[in-house]
DORONU-64568 format. One record per residue (C-alpha): residue in one letter; chain; x, y, z. Coordinates in pm, 1 decimal, decimal comma, m for minus. Example, Ala and Ser with C-alpha at 12.3 -4.5 7.8 and 13.67 -1.06 7.14 Angstrom:
aa;ch;xx;yy;zz
A;A;1230,0;m450,0;780,0
S;A;1367,0;m106,0;714,0
This chain:
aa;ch;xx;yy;zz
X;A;m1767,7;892,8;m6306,2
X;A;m1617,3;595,3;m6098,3
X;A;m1783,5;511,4;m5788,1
X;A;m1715,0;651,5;m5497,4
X;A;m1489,2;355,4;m5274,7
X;A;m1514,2;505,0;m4909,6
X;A;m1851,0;562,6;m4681,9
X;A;m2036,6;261,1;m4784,5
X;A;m2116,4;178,3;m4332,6
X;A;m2484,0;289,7;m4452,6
X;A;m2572,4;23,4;m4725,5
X;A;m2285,7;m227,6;m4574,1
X;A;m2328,7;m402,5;m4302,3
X;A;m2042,7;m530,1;m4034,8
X;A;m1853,8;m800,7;m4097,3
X;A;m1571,5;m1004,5;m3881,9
X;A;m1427,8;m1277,9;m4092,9
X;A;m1599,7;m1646,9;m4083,3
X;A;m1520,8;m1777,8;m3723,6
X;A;m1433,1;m2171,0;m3675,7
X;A;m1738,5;m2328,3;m3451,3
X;A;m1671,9;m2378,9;m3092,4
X;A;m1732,8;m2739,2;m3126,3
X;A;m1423,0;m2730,9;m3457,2
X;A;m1185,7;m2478,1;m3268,1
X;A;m1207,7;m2617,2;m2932,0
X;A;m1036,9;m2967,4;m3063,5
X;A;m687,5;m2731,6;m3162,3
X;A;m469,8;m2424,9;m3132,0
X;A;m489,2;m2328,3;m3467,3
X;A;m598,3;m1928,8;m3469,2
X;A;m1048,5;m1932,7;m3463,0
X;A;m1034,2;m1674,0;m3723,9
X;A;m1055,9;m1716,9;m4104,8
X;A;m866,6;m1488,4;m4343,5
X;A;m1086,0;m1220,0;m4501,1
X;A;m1090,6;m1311,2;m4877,0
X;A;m993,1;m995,9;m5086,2
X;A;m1322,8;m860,5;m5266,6
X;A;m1476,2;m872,7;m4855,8
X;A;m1121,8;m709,3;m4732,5
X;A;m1199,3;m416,7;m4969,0
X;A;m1558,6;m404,2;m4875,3
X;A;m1546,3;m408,7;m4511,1
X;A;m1283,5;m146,0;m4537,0
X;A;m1469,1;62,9;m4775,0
X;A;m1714,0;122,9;m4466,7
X;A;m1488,0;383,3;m4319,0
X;A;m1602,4;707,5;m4306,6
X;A;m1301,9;895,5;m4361,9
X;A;m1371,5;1128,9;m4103,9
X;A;m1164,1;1478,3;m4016,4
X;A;m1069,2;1359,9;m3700,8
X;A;m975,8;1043,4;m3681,6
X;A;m1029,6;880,0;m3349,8
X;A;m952,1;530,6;m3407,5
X;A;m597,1;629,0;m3498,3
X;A;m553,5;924,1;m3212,8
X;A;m639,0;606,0;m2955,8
X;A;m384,7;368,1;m3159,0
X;A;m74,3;362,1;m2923,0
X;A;130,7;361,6;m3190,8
X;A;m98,1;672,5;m3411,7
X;A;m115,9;444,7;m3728,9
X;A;m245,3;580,7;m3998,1
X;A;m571,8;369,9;m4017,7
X;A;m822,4;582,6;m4212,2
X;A;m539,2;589,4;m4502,8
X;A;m474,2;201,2;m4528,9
X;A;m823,8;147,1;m4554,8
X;A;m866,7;353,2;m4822,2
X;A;m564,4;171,8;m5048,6
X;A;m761,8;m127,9;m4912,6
X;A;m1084,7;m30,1;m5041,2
X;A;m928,4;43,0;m5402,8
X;A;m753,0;m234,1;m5426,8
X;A;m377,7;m89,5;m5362,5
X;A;m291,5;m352,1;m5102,7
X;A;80,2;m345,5;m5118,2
X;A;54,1;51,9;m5055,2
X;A;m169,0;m21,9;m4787,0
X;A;139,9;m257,4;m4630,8
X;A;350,1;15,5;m4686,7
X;A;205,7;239,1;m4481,5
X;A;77,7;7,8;m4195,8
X;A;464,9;m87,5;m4167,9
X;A;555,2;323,9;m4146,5
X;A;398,1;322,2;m3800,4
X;A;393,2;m42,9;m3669,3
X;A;696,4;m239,9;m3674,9
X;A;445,4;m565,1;m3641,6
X;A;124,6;m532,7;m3773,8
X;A;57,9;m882,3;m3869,3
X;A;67,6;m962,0;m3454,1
X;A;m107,4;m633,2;m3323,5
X;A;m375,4;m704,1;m3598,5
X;A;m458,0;m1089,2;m3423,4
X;A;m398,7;m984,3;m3057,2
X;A;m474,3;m594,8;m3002,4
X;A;m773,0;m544,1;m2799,9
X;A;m918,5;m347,7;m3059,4
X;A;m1308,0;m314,7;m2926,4
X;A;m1077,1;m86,4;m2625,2
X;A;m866,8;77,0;m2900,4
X;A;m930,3;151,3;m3274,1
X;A;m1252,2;2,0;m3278,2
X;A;m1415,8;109,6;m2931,5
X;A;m1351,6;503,6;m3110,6
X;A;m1504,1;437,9;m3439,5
X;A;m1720,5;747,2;m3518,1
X;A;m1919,4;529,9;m3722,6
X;A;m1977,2;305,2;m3410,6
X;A;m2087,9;576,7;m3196,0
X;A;m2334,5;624,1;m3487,8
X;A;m2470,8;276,7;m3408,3
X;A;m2339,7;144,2;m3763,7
X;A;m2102,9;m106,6;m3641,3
X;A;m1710,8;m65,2;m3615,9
X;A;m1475,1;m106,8;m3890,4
X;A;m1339,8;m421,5;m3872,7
X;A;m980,6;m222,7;m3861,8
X;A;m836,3;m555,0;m3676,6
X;A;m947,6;m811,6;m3896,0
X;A;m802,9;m606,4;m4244,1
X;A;m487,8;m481,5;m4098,7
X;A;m425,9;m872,8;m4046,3
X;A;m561,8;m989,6;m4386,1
X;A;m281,8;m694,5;m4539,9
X;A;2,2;m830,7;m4348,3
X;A;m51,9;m1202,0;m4426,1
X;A;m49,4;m1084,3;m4838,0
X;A;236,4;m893,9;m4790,4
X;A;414,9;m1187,6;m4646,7
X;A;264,3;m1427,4;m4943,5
X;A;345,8;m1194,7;m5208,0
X;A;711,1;m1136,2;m5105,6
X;A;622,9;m723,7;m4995,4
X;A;818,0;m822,8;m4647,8
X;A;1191,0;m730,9;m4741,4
X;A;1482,6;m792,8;m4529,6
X;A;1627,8;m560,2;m4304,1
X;A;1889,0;m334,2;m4573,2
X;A;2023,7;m23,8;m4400,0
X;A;2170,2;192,3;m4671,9
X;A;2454,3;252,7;m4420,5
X;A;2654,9;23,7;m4152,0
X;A;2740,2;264,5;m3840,1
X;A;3002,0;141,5;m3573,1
X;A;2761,9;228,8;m3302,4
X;A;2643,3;m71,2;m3098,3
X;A;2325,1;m128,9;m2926,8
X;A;2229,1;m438,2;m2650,0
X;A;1903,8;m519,7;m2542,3
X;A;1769,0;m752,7;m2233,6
X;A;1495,6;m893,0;m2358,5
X;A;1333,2;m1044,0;m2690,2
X;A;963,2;m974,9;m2644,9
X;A;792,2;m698,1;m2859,9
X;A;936,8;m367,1;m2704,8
X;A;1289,3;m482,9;m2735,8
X;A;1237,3;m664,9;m3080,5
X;A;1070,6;m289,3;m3188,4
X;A;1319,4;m172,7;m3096,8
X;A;1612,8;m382,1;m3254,1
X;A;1399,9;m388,5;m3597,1
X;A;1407,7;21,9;m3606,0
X;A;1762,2;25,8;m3481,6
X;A;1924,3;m218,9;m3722,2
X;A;1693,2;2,0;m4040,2
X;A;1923,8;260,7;m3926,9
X;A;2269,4;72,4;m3969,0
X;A;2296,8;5,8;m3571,8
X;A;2509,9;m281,8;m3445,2
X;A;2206,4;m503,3;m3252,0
X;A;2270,1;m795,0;m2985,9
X;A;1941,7;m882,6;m2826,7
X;A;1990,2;m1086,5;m2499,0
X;A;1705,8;m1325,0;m2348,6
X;A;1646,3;m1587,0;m2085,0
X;A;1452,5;m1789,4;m2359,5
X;A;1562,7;m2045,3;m2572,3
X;A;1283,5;m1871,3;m2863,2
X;A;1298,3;m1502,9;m2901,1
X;A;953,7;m1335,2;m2886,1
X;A;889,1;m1342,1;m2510,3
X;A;511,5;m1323,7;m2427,2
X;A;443,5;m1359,0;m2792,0
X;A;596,8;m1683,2;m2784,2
X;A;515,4;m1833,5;m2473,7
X;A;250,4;m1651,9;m2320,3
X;A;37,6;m1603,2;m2563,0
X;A;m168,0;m1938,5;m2668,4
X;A;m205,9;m2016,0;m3102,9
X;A;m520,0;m1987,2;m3085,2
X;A;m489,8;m1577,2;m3093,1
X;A;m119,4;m1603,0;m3264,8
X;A;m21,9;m1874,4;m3443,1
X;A;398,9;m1906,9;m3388,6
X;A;464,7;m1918,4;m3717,5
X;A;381,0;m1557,7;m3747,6
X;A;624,6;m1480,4;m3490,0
X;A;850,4;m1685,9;m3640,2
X;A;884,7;m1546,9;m3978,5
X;A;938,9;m1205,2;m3773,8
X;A;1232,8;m1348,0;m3554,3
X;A;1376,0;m1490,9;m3872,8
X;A;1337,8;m1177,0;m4073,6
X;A;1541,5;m967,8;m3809,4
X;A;1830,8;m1204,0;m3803,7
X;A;1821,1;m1233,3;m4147,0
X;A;1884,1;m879,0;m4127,6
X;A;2181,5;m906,3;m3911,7
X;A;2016,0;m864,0;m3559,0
X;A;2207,6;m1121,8;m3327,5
X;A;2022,8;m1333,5;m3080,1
X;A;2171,0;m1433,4;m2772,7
X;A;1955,2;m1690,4;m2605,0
X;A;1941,7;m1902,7;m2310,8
X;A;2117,0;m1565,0;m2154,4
X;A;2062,6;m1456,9;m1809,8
X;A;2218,5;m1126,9;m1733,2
X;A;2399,5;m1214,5;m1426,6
X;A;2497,2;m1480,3;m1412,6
X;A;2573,1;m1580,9;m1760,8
X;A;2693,6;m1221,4;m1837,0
X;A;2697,2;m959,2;m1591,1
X;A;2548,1;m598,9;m1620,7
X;A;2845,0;m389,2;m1587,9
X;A;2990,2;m657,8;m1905,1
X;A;2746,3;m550,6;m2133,0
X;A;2744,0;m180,1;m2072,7
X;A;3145,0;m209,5;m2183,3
X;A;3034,2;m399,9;m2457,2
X;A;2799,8;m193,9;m2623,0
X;A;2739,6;194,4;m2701,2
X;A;2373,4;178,9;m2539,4
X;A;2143,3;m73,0;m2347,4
X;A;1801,0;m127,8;m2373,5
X;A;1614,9;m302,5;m2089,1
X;A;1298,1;m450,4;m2198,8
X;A;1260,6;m734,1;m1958,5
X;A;880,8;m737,1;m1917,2
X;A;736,5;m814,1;m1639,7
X;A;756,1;m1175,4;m1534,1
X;A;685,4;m1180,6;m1118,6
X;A;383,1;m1354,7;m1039,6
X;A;108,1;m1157,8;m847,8
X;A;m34,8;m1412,6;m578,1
X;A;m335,3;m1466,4;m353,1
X;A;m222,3;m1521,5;5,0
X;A;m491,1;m1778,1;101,6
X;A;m476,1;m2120,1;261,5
X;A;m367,6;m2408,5;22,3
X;A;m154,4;m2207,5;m224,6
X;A;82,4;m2439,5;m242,1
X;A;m131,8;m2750,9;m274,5
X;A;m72,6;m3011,9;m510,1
X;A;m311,4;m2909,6;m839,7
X;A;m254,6;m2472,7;m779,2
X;A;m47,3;m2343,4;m1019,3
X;A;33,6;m1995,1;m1135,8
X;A;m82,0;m1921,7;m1524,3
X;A;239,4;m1823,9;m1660,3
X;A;387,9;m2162,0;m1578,7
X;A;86,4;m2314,6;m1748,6
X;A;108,6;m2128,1;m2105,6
X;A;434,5;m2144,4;m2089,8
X;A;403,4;m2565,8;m2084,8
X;A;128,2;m2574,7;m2327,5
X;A;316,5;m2341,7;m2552,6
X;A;619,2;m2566,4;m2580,5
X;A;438,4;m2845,3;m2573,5
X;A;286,7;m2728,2;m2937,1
X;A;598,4;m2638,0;m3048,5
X;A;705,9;m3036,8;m2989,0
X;A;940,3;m2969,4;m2666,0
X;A;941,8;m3249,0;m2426,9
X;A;785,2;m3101,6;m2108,4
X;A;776,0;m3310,8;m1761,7
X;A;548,9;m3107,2;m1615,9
X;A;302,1;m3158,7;m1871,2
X;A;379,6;m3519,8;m1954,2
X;A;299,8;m3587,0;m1565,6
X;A;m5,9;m3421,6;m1572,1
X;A;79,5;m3109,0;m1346,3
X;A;9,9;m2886,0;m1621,4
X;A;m213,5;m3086,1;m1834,3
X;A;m605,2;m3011,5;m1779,7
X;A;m713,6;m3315,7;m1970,2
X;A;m982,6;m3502,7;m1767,9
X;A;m966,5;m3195,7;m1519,1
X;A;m1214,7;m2980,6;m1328,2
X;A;m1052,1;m2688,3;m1383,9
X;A;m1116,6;m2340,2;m1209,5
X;A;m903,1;m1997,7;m1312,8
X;A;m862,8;m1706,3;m1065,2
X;A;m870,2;m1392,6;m1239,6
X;A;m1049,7;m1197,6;m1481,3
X;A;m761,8;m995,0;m1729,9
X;A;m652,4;m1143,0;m2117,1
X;A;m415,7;m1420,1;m1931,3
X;A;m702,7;m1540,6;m1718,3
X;A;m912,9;m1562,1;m2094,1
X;A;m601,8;m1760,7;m2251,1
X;A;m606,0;m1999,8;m1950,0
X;A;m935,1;m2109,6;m1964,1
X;A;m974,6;m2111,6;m2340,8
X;A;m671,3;m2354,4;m2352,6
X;A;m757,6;m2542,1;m2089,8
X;A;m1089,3;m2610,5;m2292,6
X;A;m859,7;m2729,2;m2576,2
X;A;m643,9;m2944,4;m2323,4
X;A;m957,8;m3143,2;m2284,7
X;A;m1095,4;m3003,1;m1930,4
X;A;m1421,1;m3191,0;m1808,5
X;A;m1543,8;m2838,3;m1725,1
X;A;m1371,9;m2471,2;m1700,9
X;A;m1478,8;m2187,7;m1455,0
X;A;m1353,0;m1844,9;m1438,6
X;A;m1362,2;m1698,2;m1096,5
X;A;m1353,7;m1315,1;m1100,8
X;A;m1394,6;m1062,9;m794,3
X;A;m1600,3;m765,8;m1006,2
X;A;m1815,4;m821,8;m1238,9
X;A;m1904,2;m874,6;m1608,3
X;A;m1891,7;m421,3;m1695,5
X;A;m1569,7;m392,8;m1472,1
X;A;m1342,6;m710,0;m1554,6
X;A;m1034,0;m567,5;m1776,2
X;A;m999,4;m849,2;m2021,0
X;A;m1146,3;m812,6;m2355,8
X;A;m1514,9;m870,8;m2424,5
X;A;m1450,1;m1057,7;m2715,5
X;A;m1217,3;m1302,1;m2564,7
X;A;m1494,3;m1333,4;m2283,2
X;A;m1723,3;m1376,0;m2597,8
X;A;m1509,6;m1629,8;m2703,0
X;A;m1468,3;m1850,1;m2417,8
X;A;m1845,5;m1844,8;m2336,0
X;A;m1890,9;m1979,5;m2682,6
X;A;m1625,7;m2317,2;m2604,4
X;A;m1795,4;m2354,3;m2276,8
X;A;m1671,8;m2144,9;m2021,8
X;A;m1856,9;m2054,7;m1702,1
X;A;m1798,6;m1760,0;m1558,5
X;A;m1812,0;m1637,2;m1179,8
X;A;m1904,5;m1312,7;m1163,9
X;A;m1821,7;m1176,7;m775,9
X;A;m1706,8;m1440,0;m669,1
X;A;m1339,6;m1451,0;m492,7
X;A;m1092,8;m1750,2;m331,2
X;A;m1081,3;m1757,8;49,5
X;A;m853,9;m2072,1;38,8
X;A;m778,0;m2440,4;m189,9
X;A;m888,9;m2749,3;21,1
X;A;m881,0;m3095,3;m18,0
X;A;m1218,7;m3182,8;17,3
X;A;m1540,0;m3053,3;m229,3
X;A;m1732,8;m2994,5;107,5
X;A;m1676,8;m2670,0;302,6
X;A;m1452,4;m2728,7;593,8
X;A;m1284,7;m2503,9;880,1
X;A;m967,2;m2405,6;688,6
X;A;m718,9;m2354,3;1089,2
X;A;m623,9;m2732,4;1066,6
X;A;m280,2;m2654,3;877,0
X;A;m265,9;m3049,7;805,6
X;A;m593,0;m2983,3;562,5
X;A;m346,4;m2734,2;330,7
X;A;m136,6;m3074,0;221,0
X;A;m225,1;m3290,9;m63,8
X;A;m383,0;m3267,2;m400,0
X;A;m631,9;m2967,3;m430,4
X;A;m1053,9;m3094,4;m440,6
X;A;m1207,6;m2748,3;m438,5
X;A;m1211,6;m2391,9;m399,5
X;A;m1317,0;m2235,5;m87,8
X;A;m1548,8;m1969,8;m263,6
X;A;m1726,9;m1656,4;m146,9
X;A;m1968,7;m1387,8;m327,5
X;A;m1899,7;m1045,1;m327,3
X;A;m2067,3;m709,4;m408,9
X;A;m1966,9;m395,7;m546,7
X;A;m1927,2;m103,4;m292,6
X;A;m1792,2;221,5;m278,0
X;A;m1569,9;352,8;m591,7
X;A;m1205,1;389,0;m507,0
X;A;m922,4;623,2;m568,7
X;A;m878,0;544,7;m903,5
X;A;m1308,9;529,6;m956,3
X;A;m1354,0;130,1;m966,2
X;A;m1579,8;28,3;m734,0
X;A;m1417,9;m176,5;m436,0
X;A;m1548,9;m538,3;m395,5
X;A;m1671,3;m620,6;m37,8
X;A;m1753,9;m992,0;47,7
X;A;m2083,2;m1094,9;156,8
X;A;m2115,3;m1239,6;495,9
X;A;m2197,4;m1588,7;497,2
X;A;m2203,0;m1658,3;92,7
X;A;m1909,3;m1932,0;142,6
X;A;m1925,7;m2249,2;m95,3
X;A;m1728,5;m2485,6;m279,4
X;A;m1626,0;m2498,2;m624,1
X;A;m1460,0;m2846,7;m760,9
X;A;m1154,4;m2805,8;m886,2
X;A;m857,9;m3062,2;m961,5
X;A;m666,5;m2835,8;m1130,5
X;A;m632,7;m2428,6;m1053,2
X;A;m444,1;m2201,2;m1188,1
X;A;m417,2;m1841,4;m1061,2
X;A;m390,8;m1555,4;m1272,6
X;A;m357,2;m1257,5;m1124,0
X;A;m121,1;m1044,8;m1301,1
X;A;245,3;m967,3;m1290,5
X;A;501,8;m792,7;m1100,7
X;A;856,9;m655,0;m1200,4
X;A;1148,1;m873,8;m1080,5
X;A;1400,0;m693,8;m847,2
X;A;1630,4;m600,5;m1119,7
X;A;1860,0;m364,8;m930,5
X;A;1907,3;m712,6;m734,1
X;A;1940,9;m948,0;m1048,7
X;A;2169,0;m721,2;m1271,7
X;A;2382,3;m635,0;m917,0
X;A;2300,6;m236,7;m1006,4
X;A;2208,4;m128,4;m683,1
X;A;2204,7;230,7;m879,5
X;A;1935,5;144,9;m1116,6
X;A;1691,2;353,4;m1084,7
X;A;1346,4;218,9;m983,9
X;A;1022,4;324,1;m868,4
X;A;794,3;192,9;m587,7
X;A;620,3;m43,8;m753,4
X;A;1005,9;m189,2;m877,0
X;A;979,4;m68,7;m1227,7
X;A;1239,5;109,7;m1398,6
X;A;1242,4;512,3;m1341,8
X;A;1275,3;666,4;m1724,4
X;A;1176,1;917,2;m1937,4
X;A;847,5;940,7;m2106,7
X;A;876,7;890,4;m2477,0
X;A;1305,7;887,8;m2510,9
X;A;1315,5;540,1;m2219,6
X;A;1614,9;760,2;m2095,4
X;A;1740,2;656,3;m1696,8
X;A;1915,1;820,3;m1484,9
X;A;2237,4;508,6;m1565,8
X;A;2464,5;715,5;m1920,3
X;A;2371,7;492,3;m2209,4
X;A;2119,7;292,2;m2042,7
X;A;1740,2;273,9;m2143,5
X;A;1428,5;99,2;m2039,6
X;A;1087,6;30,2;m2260,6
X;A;782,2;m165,5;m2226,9
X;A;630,3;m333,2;m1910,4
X;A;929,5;m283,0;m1728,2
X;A;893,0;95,4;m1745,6
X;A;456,2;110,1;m1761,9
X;A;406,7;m198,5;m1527,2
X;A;174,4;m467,5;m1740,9
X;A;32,7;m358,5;m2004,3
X;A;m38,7;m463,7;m2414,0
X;A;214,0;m535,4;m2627,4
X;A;79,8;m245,4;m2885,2
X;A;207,3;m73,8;m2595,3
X;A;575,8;m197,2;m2566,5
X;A;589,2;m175,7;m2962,0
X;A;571,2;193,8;m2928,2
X;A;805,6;241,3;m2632,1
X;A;1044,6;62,3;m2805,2
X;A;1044,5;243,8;m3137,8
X;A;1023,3;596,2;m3004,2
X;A;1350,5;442,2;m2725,3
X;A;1478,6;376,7;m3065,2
X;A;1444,3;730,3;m3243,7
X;A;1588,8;889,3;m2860,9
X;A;1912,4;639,4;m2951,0
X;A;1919,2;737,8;m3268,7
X;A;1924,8;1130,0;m3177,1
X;A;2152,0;1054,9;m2902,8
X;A;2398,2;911,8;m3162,2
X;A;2362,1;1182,7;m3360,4
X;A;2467,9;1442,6;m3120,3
X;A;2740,4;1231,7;m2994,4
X;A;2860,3;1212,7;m3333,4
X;A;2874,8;1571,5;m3404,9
């Protein structure tokens, strides 16, 4: 009787693959995680419990079928176990490196809640999408049929590349539109190597063309091609802009020399790896090398600021954060993570202005608010009263001012949705109060014929697991659209 490959979390411990020392990692942006080998693959995933009701895949955005790739894994069946992961996930190899799966899969694990340690579901679903790619499993993009039915999409991050990937399986004519001169959006310039190496989004990018996706970059609908253009162009259009606004701090000294918004700074560093030529950078605005550096903020982008800023060769990197440790949304790990390369964090601590001095001063001179930032004007807060939404509301302490040196800051506090109605001169787009785009749950449907929204742009910010599935089930409502059309 052959042994049975499954349930094994009681005599096997938890394993993450090997992870790079802090003092190794820190000195590049090469990803901190090594790649399971296959005999530990199979036996980390042989831990799952198989259990009826499988809650790390009912709090999966995108429902895959975890419990069943785990088992291929286990028995050795890893180009099945591709097979499937690919049924539900148009890019498993990138969700599997940058999901926040201790909030997801992994925070459900029955087997967790049993205080036996997660399934390393993350760490495997990676380790089968890198085979696949090395042993040739990734095909091109063959639809068994061409249809004369064509589809445009703003934007090239994850929701509208989803998208195009399921559309174009299905014979659909596919232009993707971007801003960009790399397709990927966040993936590719938002996101530091460290937690996705580019040459994983890469090989993606390049598979989809391959299979006859067109890419239309350094496009920016209106003024290089108008709205109104594009909707007489194509059949359908999918808006999957993101959402690319900065969120500021209205405090004295924004606009100092030395404050800079986060996006702007992974955005440089990113291009900088890839071996652009970036002024900004080369003159030291967006270089932390040599730097006291202090982020504001306390979500994933604040985590890839400092971490590359540590890896930019910062003299020292604070996080400043208004809530603390239990109630910051970033992922533990990544907080984990930084803590490990030298990060200090914060904890209740919030801006009241960016001076040019390390000393406290009286911040009503509006001469002090020119010249090269010194410091953050710092004060502590506590944790009151829970709000609408249940978070409890911080409330500053009186007199707990102080300064924190700082020659470089970068803020990184979220992001808004442009004005699109505004950009795209639609003044009927539809939008709601917070300026994203008003559209159906599930189908991306608005109120414009033939015009759809996914991702951030719909949901406000939010992961990319999330715009992958907005963007494949905007892709099945085209698809049934076309079909009754066609009838």
């Amino acid at each position: 009787m052959s042994e049975q490959p499954m349930l094994k979390f009681v005599s096997l411990e938890r394993e993450m693959p090997q992870k790079r020392s802090a003092g190794e990692r820190a000195q590049d942006f090469s990803e901190i995680y090594a790649e399971f080998a296959r005999e530990k693959a199979a036996e980390q995933a042989s831990r799952c419990s198989q259990c009826g009701v499988p809650y790390c895949q009912s709090h999966c955005p995108l429902h895959n079928n975890i419990p069943d790739w785990l088992m291929l894994t286990a028995e050795g069946r890893l180009q099945e176990a591709y097979e499937v992961s690919q049924q539900t996930n148009s890019f498993p190899e990138i969700c599997g490196r940058i999901c926040p799966q201790d909030r997801l899969c992994e925070g459900n694990c029955v087997i967790e809640n049993a205080g036996h340690g997660t399934v390393t579901i993350g760490a495997v679903e990676k380790y089968i999408t890198d085979t696949a790619w090395e042993e040739g499993w990734v095909k091109p993009i063959k639809p068994a049929v061409e249809l004369d039915y064509s589809v445009g999409i703003i934007g090239a991050g994850p929701g509208g590349l989803a998208a195009a990937d399921r559309l174009r399986r299905n014979g659909v004519q596919v232009t993707i539109y971007d801003r960009y001169d790399r397709a990927g959006g966040l993936l590719t310039y938002g996101i530091p190597g460290f937690k996705l190496e580019k040459d994983v989004v890469n090989k993606r990018n390049a598979q989809l063309i391959e299979g006859g996706i067109k890419l239309e970059l350094n496009c920016d609908i209106g003024k290089d091609i108008t709205f109104q253009e594009l909707r007489e162009k194509h059949d359908a259009l999918v808006i999957a802009t993101g959402v690319y606004k900065i969120r500021d701090v209205d405090v004295p000294g924004s606009d100092r020399t030395g404050v800079v918004q986060a996006l702007d700074y992974l955005t440089a560093s990113n291009k900088v790896n890839f071996g652009d030529n970036v002024a900004e950078f080369d003159s030291g605005m967006l270089d932390a090398n040599g730097k006291k550096v202090v982020v504001i903020g306390g979500g994933d982008t604040a985590m890839d600021c400092v971490r590359t800023a540590v890896r930019q060769g910062a003299t020292s990197v604070k996080c400043m954060y208004r809530r603390d440790r239990a109630n910051m949304p970033g992922s533990q790990r990544e907080v984990q993570n930084a803590e490990e390369e030298g990060v200090i964090f914060e904890w209740l601590s919030a801006p009241k202005g960016f001076i040019a001095t390390s000393e406290i001063q009286a911040l009503s001179d509006a001469s002090s608010f020119d010249g090269q930032v010194k410091a953050v004007h710092g004060y502590k807060m506590r944790l009151g009263a829970p709000d609408a939404t249940g978070r409890r509301v911080p409330e500053p302490i009186e007199g707990s001012d102080y300064a924190e040196e700082a020659d470089l800051v970068i803020k990184a506090l979220g992001f808004e949705p442009e004005d699109l109605p505004t950009l795209f001169d639609q003044p009927d787009l539809p939008v709601t109060r917070w300026g994203t785009i008003k559209a159906e749950f599930e189908t991306g449907k608005t109120a414009m014929d033939g015009v759809y929204a996914v991702g951030d742009i719909v949901r406000g910010a939010s992961l990319v697991v999330w715009a992958i599935r907005d963007g494949r089930d905007t892709a099945d409502a085209i698809l049934d659209d076309m079909g009754k059309l066609l009838l």
